[in-house]
C-alpha positions as CSV (number, residue, x, y, z in Angstrom):
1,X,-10.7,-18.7,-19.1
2,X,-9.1,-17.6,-16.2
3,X,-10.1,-17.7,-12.8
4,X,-10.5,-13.8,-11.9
5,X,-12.7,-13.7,-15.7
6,X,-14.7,-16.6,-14.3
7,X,-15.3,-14.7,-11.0
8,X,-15.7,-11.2,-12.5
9,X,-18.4,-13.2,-15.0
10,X,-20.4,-13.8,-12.1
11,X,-20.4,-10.8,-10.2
12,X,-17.8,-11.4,-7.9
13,X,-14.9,-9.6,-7.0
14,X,-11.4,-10.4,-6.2
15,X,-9.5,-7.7,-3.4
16,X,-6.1,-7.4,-2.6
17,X,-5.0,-5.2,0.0
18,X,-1.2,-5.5,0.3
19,X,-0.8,-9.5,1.2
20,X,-4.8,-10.6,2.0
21,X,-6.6,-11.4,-1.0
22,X,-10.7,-11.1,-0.5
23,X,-13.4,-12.5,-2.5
24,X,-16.9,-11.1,-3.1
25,X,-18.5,-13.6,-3.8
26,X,-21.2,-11.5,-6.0
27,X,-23.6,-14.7,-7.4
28,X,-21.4,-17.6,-7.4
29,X,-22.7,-20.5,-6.4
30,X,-22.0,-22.6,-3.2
31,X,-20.1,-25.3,-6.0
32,X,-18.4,-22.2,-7.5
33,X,-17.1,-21.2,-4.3
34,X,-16.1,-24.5,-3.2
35,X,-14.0,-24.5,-6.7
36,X,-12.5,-21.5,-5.6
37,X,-11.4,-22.2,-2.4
38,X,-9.7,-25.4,-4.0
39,X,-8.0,-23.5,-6.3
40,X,-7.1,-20.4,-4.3
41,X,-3.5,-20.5,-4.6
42,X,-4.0,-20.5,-8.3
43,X,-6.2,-17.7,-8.3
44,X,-3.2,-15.6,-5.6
45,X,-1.0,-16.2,-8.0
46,X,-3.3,-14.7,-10.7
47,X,-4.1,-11.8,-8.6
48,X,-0.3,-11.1,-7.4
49,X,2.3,-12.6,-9.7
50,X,5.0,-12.0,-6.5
51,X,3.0,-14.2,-4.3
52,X,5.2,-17.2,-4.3
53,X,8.6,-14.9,-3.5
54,X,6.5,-13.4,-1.0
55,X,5.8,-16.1,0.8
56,X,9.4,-17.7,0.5
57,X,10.5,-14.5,1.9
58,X,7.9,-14.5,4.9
59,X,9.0,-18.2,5.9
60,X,12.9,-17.5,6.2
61,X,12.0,-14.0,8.5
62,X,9.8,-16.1,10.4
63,X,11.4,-20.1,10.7
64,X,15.0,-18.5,10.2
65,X,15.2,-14.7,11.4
66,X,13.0,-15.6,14.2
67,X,10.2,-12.6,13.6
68,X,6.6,-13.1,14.4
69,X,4.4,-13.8,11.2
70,X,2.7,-10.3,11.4
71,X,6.3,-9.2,11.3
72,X,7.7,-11.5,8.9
73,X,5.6,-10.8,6.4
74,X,5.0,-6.7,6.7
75,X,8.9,-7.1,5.9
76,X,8.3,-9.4,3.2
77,X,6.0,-7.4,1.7
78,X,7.9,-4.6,1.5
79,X,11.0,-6.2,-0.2
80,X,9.3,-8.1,-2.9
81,X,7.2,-5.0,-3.6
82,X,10.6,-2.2,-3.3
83,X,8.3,-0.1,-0.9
């Protein structure tokens, strides 16, 4: 089973607003959660599929091009998602 099913199966809920993922935690257990936040790349990646190019694209703006994070990544964003 996937992560998100696993989640959703317990009344939580999985957010993603443009780059930040949020979880609702809904009746997940304090093991559960710990699970999650082990596995939370796993579970970005379930959630966004373009996470990882993302993220490649946010670190050369920001180590290479010089731009702050906040920058780097609104820039990111918008090239990995054609917006």
């Amino acid at each position: 089973m996937a992560i998100l099913d696993r989640i959703r199966a317990h009344g939580g809920e999985v957010i993603r607003d443009k780059w930040t993922i949020t979880l609702r935690k809904g009746r997940l257990t304090p093991e559960a959660l710990a699970w999650v936040k082990d596995h939370r790349a796993d579970l970005i990646r379930e959630v966004w599929p373009e996470y990882d190019d993302f993220e490649e694209r946010a670190a050369i703006r920001e180590f290479c091009g010089g731009m702050s994070r906040a920058d780097a990544e609104a820039a990111a964003y918008a090239e990995v998602m054609n917006v």
